[in-house]
Structure formats: structure tokens, C-alpha cells
C-alpha positions as CSV (number, residue, x, y, z in Angstrom):
1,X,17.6,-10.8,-19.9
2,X,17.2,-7.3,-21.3
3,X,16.0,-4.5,-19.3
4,X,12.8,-3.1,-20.0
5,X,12.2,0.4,-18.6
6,X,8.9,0.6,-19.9
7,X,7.7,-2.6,-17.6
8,X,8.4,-0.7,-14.5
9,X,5.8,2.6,-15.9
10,X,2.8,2.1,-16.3
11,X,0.2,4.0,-14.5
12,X,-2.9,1.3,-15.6
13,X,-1.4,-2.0,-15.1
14,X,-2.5,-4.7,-12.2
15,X,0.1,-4.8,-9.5
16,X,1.7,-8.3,-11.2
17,X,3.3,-5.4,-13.2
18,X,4.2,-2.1,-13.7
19,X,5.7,-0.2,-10.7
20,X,6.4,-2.0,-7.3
21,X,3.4,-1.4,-4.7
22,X,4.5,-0.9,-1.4
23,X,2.4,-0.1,1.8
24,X,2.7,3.1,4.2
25,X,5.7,1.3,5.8
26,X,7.5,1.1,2.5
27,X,7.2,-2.7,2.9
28,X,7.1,-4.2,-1.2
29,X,3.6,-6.1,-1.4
30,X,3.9,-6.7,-4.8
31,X,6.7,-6.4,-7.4
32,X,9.9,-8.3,-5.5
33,X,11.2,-9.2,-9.1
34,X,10.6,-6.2,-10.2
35,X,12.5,-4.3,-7.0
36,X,15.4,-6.7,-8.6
37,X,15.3,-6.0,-11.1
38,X,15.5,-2.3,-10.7
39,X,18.9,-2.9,-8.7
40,X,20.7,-5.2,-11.0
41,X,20.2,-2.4,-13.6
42,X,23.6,-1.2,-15.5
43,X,24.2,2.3,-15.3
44,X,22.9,2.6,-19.6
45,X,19.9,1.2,-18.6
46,X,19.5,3.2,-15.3
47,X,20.0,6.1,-17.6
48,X,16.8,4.6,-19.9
49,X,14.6,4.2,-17.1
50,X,14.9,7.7,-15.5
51,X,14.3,9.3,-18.9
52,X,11.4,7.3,-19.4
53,X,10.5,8.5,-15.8
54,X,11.0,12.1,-16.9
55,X,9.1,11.8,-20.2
56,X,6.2,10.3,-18.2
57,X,6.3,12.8,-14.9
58,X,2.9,14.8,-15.9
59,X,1.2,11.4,-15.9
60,X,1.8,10.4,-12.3
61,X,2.2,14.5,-11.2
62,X,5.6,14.5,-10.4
63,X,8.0,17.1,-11.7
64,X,10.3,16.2,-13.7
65,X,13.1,18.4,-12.3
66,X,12.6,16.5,-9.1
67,X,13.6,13.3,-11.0
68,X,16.6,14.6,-12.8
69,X,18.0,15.9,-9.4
70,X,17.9,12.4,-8.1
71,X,20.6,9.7,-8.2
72,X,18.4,5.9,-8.6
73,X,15.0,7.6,-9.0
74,X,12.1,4.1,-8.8
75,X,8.3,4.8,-9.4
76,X,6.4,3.0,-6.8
77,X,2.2,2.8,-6.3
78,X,1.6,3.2,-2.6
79,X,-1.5,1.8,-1.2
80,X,-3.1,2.5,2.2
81,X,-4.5,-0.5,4.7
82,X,-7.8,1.6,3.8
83,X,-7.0,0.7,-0.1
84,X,-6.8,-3.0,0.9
85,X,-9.7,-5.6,0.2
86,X,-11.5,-6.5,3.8
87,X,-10.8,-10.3,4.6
């Protein structure tokens, strides 16, 4: 399977895609393929994703010198137990 950086970026996709959720424990709600994904990446496509990461920075308001300066950079939605739907 080829990787796709693009399916791990998105800031309006439902949480069956896009970037891994995880809750304020940095437990993954949704996204465990995805999280697999992101480590089974080669280094060529690691390089793909953080560029993509740095060309799309302004869109989730991170700076994109942060991003270079990191090593395995992974865009993640966090959601709060106030985020949640009430069972």
C-alpha cells in the first residue's frame, strides 16, 4: 500500500479519517490504522508528510518552524470529555 500523506491532513474530515483524535490523556479514540500507519512510514514518505505538514501549518495555527525543528512530527485532533456526545 502506498502512503498517502494527504489522508493524515485534513482539517474538515469525520474522525474515520484525517488526523488521529486522541483524548486529554493522549489515549487514540479514533485513527488506530492510521497511528500505523504513520509509524510504518519510510523515511521518503516521512519526508512527504512533514512537508505537507509545513505547507498546511497556517490552517491548523501551528508554525511551521516548529515542525521543521522536529524529528517524526504527527498532526493529531484532541477532543475534551466536554467535546464528547452525553450517553
Amino acid at each position: 500500500m502506498t502512503f498517502d500523506p494527504a489522508k493524515h491532513i485534513s482539517a474538515d474530515s469525520p474522525v474515520t479519517r484525517g488526523p488521529i483524535v486522541i483524548d486529554d490523556h493522549g489515549r487514540i479514540l479514533s485513527g488506530h490504522d492510521r497511528h500505523d500507519e504513520l509509524l510504518d512510514r519510510t523515511p521518503e514518505e516521512g519526508a512527504r508528510y512533514k512537508l505537507m505538514l509545513i505547507n498546511h501549518s497556517p490552517q491548523f495555527g501551528v508554525d511551521p518552524m516548529a515542525i521543521m525543528r522536529m524529528k517524526t512530527p504527527v498532526l493529531v485532533r484532541k477532543i475534551s470529555p466536554k467535546d464528547m456526545p452525553h450517553r
